[in-house]
C-alpha positions in Angstrom: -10.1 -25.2 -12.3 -11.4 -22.0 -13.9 -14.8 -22.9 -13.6 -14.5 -23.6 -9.9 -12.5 -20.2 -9.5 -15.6 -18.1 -11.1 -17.8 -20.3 -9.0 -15.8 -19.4 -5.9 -15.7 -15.5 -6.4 -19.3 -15.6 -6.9 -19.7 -17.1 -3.4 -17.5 -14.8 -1.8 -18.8 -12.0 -3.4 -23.2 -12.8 -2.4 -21.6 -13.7 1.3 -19.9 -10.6 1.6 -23.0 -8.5 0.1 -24.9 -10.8 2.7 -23.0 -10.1 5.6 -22.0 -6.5 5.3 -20.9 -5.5 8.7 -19.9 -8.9 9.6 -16.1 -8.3 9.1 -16.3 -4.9 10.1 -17.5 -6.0 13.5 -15.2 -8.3 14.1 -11.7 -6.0 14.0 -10.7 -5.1 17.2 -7.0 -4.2 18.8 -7.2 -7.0 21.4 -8.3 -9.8 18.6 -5.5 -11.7 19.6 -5.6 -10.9 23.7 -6.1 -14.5 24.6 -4.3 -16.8 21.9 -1.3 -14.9 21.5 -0.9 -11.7 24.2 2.3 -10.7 22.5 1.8 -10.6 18.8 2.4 -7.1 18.3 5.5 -7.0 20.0 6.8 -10.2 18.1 5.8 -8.7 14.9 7.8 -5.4 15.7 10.5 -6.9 16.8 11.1 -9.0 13.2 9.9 -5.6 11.4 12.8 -3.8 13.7 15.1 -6.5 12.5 14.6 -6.0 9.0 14.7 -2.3 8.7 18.4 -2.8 10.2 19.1 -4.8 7.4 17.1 -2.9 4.5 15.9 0.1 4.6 13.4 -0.6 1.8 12.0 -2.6 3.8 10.1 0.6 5.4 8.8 1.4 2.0 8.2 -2.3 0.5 5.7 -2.9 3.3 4.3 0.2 2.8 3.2 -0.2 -1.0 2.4 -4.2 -0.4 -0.4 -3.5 2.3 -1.9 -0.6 -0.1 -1.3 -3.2 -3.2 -3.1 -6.0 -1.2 -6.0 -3.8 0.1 -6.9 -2.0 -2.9 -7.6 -5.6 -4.9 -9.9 -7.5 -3.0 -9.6 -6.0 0.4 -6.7 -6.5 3.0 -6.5 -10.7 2.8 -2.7 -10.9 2.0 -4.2 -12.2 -1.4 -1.4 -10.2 -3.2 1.3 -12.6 -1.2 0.0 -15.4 -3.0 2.4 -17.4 -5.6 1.3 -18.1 -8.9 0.8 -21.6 -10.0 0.6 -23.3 -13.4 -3.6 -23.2 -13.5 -3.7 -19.7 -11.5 -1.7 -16.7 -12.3 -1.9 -14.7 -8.5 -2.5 -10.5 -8.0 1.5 -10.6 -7.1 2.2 -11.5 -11.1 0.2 -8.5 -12.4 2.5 -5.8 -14.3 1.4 -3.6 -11.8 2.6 -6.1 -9.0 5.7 -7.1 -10.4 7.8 -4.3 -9.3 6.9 -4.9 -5.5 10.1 -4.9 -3.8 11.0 -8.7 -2.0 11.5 -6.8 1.6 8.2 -6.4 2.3 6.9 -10.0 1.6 10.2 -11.1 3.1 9.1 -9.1 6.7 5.3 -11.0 7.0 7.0 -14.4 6.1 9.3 -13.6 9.0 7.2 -12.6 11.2 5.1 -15.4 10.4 7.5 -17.8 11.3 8.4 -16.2 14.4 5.0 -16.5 15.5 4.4 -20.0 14.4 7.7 -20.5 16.7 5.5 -19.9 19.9 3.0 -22.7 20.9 0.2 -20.4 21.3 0.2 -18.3 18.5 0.8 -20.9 16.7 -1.5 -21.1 13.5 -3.6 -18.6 14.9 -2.4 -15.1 13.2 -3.5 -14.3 9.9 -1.5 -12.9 7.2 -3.3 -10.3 6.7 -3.1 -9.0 10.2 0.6 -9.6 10.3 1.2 -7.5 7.2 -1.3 -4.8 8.6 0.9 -4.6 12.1 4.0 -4.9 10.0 3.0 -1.9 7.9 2.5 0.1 11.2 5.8 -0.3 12.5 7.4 0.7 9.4 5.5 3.7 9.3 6.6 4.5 13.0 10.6 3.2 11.9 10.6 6.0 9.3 9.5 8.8 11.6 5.8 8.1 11.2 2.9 8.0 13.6 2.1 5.2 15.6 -1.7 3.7 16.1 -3.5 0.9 17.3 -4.2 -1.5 14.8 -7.3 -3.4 14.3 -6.7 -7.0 14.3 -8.8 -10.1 13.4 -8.4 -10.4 9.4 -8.7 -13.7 7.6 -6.7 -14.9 4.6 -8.4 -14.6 1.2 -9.0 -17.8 -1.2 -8.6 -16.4 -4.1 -6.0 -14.3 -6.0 -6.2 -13.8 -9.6 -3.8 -11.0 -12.0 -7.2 -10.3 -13.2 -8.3 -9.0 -10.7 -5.8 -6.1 -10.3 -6.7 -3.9 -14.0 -7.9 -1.1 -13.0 -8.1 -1.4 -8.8 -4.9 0.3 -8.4 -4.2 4.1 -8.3 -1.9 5.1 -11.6 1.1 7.5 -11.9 -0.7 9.5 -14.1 -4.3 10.0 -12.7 -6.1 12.7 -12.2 -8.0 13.6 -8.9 -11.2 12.9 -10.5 -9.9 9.4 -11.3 -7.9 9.1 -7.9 -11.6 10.1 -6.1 -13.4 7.5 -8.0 -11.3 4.9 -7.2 -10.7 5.6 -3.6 -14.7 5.6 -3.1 -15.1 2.8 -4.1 -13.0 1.2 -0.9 -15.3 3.7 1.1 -12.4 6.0 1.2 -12.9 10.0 0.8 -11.1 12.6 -1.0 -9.4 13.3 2.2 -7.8 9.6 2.8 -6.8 9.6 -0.8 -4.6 12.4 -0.6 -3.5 11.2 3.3 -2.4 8.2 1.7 -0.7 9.1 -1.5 1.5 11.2 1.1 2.8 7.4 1.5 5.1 9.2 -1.9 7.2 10.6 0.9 9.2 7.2 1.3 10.9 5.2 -0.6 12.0 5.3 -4.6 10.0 4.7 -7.9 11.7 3.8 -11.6 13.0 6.0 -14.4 10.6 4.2 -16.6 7.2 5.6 -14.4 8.2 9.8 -15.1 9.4 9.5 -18.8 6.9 10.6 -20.1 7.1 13.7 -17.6 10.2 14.6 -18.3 10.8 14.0 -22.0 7.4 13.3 -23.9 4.7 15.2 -22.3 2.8 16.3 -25.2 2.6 18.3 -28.2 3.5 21.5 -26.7 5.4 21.0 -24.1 8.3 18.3 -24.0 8.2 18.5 -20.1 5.0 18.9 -18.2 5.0 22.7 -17.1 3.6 21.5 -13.8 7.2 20.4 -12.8 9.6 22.6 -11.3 12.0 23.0 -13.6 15.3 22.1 -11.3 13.7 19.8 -10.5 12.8 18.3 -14.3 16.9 18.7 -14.7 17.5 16.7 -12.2 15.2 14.0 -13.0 16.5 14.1 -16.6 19.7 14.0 -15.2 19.1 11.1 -12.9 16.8 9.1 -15.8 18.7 9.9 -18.9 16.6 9.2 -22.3 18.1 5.9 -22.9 19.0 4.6 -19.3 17.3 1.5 -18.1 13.5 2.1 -17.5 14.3 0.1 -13.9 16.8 2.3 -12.3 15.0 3.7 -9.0 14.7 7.6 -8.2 13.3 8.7 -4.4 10.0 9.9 -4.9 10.8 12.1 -2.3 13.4 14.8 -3.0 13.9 16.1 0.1 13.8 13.4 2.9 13.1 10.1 1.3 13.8 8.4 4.5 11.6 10.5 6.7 7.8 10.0 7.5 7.1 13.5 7.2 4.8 16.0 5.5 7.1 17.3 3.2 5.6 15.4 0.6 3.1 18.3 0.6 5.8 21.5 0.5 7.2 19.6 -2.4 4.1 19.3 -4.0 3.7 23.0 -3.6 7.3 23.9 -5.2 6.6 21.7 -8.5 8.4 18.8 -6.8 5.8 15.5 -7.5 7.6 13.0 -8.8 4.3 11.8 -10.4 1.5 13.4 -12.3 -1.2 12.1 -9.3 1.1 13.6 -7.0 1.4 16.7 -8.8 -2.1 17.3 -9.6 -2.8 17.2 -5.9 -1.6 20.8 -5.8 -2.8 22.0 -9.6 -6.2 20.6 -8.9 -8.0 23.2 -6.8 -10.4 20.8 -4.6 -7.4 19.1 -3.2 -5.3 22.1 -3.0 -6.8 23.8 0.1 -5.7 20.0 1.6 -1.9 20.1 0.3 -1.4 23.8 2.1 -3.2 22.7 5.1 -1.1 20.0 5.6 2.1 21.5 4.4 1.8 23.7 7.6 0.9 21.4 9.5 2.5 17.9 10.3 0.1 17.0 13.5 -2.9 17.6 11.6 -1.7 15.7 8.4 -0.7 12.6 10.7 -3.8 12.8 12.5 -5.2 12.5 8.9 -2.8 9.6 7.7 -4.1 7.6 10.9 -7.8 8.3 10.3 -7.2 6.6 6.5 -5.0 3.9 7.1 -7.1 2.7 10.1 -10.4 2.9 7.2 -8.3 1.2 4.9 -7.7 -1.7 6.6 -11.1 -1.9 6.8 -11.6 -2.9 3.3 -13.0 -6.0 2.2 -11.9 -7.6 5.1 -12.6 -11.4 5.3 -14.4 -13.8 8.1 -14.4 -17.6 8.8 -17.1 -17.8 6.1 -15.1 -16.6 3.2 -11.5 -16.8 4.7 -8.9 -19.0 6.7 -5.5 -18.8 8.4 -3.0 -19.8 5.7 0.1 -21.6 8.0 2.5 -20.4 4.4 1.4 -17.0 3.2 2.5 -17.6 -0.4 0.1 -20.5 -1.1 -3.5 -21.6 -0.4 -3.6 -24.2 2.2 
């Protein structure tokens, strides 16, 4: 089974380096005109549905579409289960904490989909979770944008192939750029995108070392305003459980907005690749640009999520429609 896995990722890999623009090409908004006229509006309607329920949905969908992309491209390869011969992306330490509300929204959708005749079978996962990530972003305050459609699913999914594909809490810009470029994604889209900060919560366990431990000379990182350090010790005392959830955003963690940025200007990023957004003069001109203003930040935020569901994206040569999302078939 292993040896047919390694054999498989080769193939994938020498048909995607052979056919470069191929799945490029093929994304367009109308993908699904003929089959199935009204899968946008199904999909909205389910992801509409859910945010009334959970508000983490907004942000669980949010983080799962950047999670799938950034490992293997956007092929809903991250929604895979794990089986006893494979252990799947989703099972990586730095998968484990995704939140159940945003895999719960595609498998809904999915199914309401599946429910109509014509569409039946005919949506990929991948494109579901792309539209579903959309309408969050519009639910929370966001913009909206037409989304690209025509994704297949991806046949493989390995934990091994997270390490070292996803963005860390405490990179640096250098290491942010590098790993941004290498989904064709510019300095510009990575700090777009990590503006994603302004929803949703992260865990006491991710800013200890912030707060308490910094280093040698300085048991709290100076970069951090220092109400704000209070009220993060406060909120993550030294022995609390490493899983109790903080907003990343202080001010408006329910709001789309570009206040991520005016935080990031008072001291206020919750992590150290938020903050050094702001310390690190090439992306600072960015932050203050952006902090004033919101069009030209959403604008931005549009331009990199419609690039990053770009990446890696799969064909009928290396992909298929999966009829469950969580399992090969």
């Amino acid at each position: 089974m292993a040896r047919f896995g390694l054999v498989l990722v080769v193939a994938l890999s020498l048909t995607i380096s052979m056919f470069p623009d191929t799945a490029t090409a093929q994304l367009k908004t109308n993908f699904y005109g003929n089959s199935c006229p009204n899968v946008e509006q199904i999909v909205r309607t389910v992801v509409q549905q859910k945010v009334k329920q959970t508000f983490v949905t907004i942000p669980a969908t949010l983080r799962l579409f950047f999670h799938d992309c950034f490992v293997n491209g956007c092929d809903a390869s991250v929604m895979i289960q794990s089986t006893p011969t494979n252990k799947a992306e989703k099972d990586h330490p730095d998968n484990v904490s995704l939140a159940g509300d945003g895999f719960d929204v595609v498998i809904k959708a999915k199914k309401a989909l599946d429910a109509i005749p014509s569409c039946r079978n005919k949506i990929s996962c991948a494109d579901i979770l792309t539209l579903a990530t959309r309408d969050v972003v519009v639910a929370a305050g966001g913009p909206s944008y037409p989304v690209e459609l025509g994704r297949f699913d991806g046949l493989v999914s390995t934990a091994a192939s997270v390490t070292g594909n996803l963005p860390g809490p405490n990179d640096k810009v250098t290491e942010l750029n590098k790993l941004f470029a290498k989904n064709k994604l510019t300095q510009e889209d990575m700090i777009a995108l990590s503006a994603a900060h302004t929803l949703g919560f992260a865990h006491c366990g991710k800013v200890f070392n912030r707060i308490y431990n910094f280093n040698r000379t300085h048991s709290v990182d100076p970069t951090l305003n220092k109400a704000y350090a209070k009220e993060l010790q406060l909120a993550c005392p030294k022995k609390v459980d490493p899983r109790i959830a903080i907003n990343m955003d202080p001010t408006t963690p329910r709001k789309f907005d570009n206040l991520y940025f005016k935080n990031l200007q008072q001291g206020k990023g919750l992590f150290t690749s938020d903050q050094v957004l702001f310390t690190d003069g090439r992306s600072r001109p960015t932050v203050d640009a952006w902090a004033k203003n919101s069009v030209a930040f959403n604008k931005a935020f549009v331009t990199a999520m419609t690039k990053l569901g770009r990446v890696g994206v799969k064909t009928r040569r290396n992909g298929n429609i999966r009829r469950d999302c969580g399992v090969f078939n």
